[in-house]
C-alpha positions as CSV (number, residue, x, y, z in Angstrom):
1,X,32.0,-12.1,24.1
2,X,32.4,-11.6,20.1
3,X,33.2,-14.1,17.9
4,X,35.7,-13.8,15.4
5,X,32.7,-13.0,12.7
6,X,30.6,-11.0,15.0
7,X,30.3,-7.5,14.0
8,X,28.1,-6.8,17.0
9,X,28.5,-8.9,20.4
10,X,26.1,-10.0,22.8
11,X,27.0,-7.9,25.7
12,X,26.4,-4.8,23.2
13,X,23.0,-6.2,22.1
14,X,22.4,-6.2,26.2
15,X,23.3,-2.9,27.0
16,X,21.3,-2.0,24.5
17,X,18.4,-4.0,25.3
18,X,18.8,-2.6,28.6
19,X,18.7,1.3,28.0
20,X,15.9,0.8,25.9
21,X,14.1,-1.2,29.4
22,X,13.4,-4.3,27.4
23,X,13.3,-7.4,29.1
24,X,15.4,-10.2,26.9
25,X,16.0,-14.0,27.6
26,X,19.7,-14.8,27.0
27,X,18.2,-17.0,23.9
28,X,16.3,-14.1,22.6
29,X,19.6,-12.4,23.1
30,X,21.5,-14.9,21.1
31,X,18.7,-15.2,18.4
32,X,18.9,-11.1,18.0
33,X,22.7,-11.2,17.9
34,X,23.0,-13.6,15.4
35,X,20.0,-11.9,12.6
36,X,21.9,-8.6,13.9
37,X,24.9,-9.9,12.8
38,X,24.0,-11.3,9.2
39,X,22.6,-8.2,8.3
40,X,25.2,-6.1,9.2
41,X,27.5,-8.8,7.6
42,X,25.4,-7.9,4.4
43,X,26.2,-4.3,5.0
44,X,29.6,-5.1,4.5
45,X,29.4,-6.9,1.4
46,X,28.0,-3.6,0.1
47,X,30.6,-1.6,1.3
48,X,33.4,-3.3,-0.9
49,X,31.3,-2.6,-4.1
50,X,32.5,-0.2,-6.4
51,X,30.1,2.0,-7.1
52,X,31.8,4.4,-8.8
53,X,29.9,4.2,-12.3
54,X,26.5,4.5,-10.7
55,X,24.7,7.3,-11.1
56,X,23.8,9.2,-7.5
57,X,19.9,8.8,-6.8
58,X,18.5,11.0,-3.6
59,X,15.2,12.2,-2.3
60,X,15.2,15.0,-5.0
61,X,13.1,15.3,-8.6
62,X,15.1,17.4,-11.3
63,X,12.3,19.1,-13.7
64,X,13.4,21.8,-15.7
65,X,16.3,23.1,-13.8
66,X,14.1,22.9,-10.4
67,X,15.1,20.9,-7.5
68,X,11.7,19.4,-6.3
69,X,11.3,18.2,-2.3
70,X,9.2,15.4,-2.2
71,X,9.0,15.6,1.9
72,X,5.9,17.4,3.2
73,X,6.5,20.8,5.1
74,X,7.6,19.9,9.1
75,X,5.1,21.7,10.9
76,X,4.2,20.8,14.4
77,X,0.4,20.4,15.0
78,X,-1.5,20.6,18.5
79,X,-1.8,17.3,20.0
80,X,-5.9,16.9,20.4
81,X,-7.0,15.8,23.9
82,X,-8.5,12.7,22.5
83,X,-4.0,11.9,22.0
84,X,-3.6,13.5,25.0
85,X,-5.9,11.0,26.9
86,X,-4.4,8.4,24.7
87,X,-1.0,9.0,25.8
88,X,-1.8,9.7,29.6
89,X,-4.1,6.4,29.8
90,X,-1.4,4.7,28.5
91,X,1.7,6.2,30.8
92,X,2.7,4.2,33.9
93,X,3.8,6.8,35.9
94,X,2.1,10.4,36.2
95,X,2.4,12.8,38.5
96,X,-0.6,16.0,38.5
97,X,-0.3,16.3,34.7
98,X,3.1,15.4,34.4
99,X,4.9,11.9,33.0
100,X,7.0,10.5,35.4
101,X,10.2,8.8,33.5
102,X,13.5,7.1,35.0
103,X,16.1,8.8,34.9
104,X,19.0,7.6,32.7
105,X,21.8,10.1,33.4
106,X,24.3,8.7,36.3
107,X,24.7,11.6,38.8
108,X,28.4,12.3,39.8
Protein backbone atom coordinates (compact mmCIF):
# COMPACT_ATOMS: atom_id res chain seq x y z
CA UNK A 1 0.00 0.00 0.00
CA UNK A 2 1.54 3.64 -0.85
CA UNK A 3 1.72 6.24 1.47
CA UNK A 4 0.69 9.60 0.61
CA UNK A 5 4.65 10.52 0.07
CA UNK A 6 5.56 7.23 -1.50
CA UNK A 7 6.52 7.61 -5.09
CA UNK A 8 7.16 3.84 -5.24
CA UNK A 9 5.05 1.35 -2.96
CA UNK A 10 6.01 -1.74 -1.51
CA UNK A 11 3.98 -4.10 -3.43
CA UNK A 12 5.90 -2.64 -6.63
CA UNK A 13 9.34 -2.96 -4.91
CA UNK A 14 7.93 -6.83 -4.51
CA UNK A 15 7.04 -7.53 -7.83
CA UNK A 16 10.02 -6.40 -8.70
CA UNK A 17 12.04 -8.16 -6.27
CA UNK A 18 10.30 -11.08 -7.55
CA UNK A 19 10.92 -11.02 -11.41
CA UNK A 20 14.31 -10.41 -10.73
CA UNK A 21 14.16 -14.14 -8.30
CA UNK A 22 15.52 -12.26 -5.30
CA UNK A 23 14.50 -13.46 -2.02
CA UNK A 24 13.52 -10.28 0.33
CA UNK A 25 12.37 -10.12 4.01
CA UNK A 26 9.29 -7.79 4.33
CA UNK A 27 11.87 -5.50 6.50
CA UNK A 28 14.40 -5.57 3.79
CA UNK A 29 11.39 -4.68 1.67
CA UNK A 30 10.46 -1.82 3.88
CA UNK A 31 14.19 -0.61 4.23
CA UNK A 32 14.48 -0.72 0.15
CA UNK A 33 11.17 1.12 -0.22
CA UNK A 34 11.92 3.80 1.97
CA UNK A 35 16.00 4.70 0.44
CA UNK A 36 13.93 4.05 -2.91
CA UNK A 37 11.69 6.56 -2.09
CA UNK A 38 14.07 9.42 -0.89
CA UNK A 39 15.94 9.18 -3.86
CA UNK A 40 13.34 9.37 -6.13
CA UNK A 41 11.88 12.11 -3.83
CA UNK A 42 15.29 13.97 -4.75
CA UNK A 43 14.60 13.32 -8.36
CA UNK A 44 11.73 15.41 -8.02
CA UNK A 45 13.25 18.24 -6.40
CA UNK A 46 15.32 18.43 -9.58
CA UNK A 47 12.60 18.24 -11.80
CA UNK A 48 11.04 21.73 -10.56
CA UNK A 49 14.49 23.50 -11.30
CA UNK A 50 14.58 25.80 -13.90
CA UNK A 51 17.27 25.03 -15.91
CA UNK A 52 16.72 27.02 -18.61
CA UNK A 53 19.95 29.28 -18.39
CA UNK A 54 22.31 26.32 -18.19
CA UNK A 55 24.23 25.55 -20.77
CA UNK A 56 23.51 21.68 -22.24
CA UNK A 57 26.60 19.40 -21.40
CA UNK A 58 26.50 15.65 -23.14
CA UNK A 59 28.86 12.85 -23.88
CA UNK A 60 30.35 14.91 -26.85
CA UNK A 61 33.88 17.11 -27.09
CA UNK A 62 33.54 20.10 -29.59
CA UNK A 63 37.29 20.74 -31.13
CA UNK A 64 37.48 22.76 -34.05
CA UNK A 65 34.05 22.26 -35.56
CA UNK A 66 34.48 18.28 -34.85
CA UNK A 67 32.02 16.35 -32.88
CA UNK A 68 34.37 14.00 -30.86
CA UNK A 69 32.78 10.33 -29.31
CA UNK A 70 34.37 9.68 -26.32
CA UNK A 71 32.67 5.94 -26.21
CA UNK A 72 34.97 3.15 -27.57
CA UNK A 73 33.74 1.32 -30.82
CA UNK A 74 30.90 -1.56 -29.83
CA UNK A 75 32.34 -4.54 -31.13
CA UNK A 76 31.55 -7.90 -29.91
CA UNK A 77 34.54 -10.12 -29.03
CA UNK A 78 34.59 -14.05 -28.77
CA UNK A 79 33.93 -15.19 -25.39
CA UNK A 80 37.31 -17.33 -24.39
CA UNK A 81 36.65 -20.79 -22.96
CA UNK A 82 38.27 -19.91 -19.78
CA UNK A 83 34.52 -17.32 -19.56
CA UNK A 84 32.91 -19.93 -21.05
CA UNK A 85 33.81 -22.41 -18.16
CA UNK A 86 33.39 -19.52 -15.93
CA UNK A 87 29.89 -18.95 -16.81
CA UNK A 88 28.86 -22.78 -17.19
CA UNK A 89 30.60 -23.57 -13.61
CA UNK A 90 28.70 -21.06 -12.33
CA UNK A 91 24.98 -21.77 -14.01
CA UNK A 92 22.53 -23.86 -11.92
CA UNK A 93 20.83 -25.47 -14.54
CA UNK A 94 22.49 -26.88 -17.90
CA UNK A 95 21.30 -29.13 -20.16
CA UNK A 96 24.15 -30.78 -22.95
CA UNK A 97 25.74 -27.33 -23.57
CA UNK A 98 22.79 -25.41 -23.06
CA UNK A 99 21.57 -23.02 -19.89
CA UNK A 100 18.47 -24.02 -18.65
CA UNK A 101 16.44 -20.60 -17.43
CA UNK A 102 12.72 -20.26 -16.06
CA UNK A 103 10.56 -19.18 -18.09
CA UNK A 104 8.93 -15.78 -17.37
CA UNK A 105 6.29 -15.42 -20.16
CA UNK A 106 2.71 -16.68 -18.85
CA UNK A 107 1.41 -19.02 -21.63
CA UNK A 108 -2.31 -18.35 -22.68
Amino acid sequence: MKKKQDIISLEEIGHVADLARLEMTTAELEKLAEDLNGILAHFQDIATLDTAQIEKVDHYSFQEEAIINHFRPDKPQPATKEVKKLIKDNFPQQEDDYLVVQSILKKK
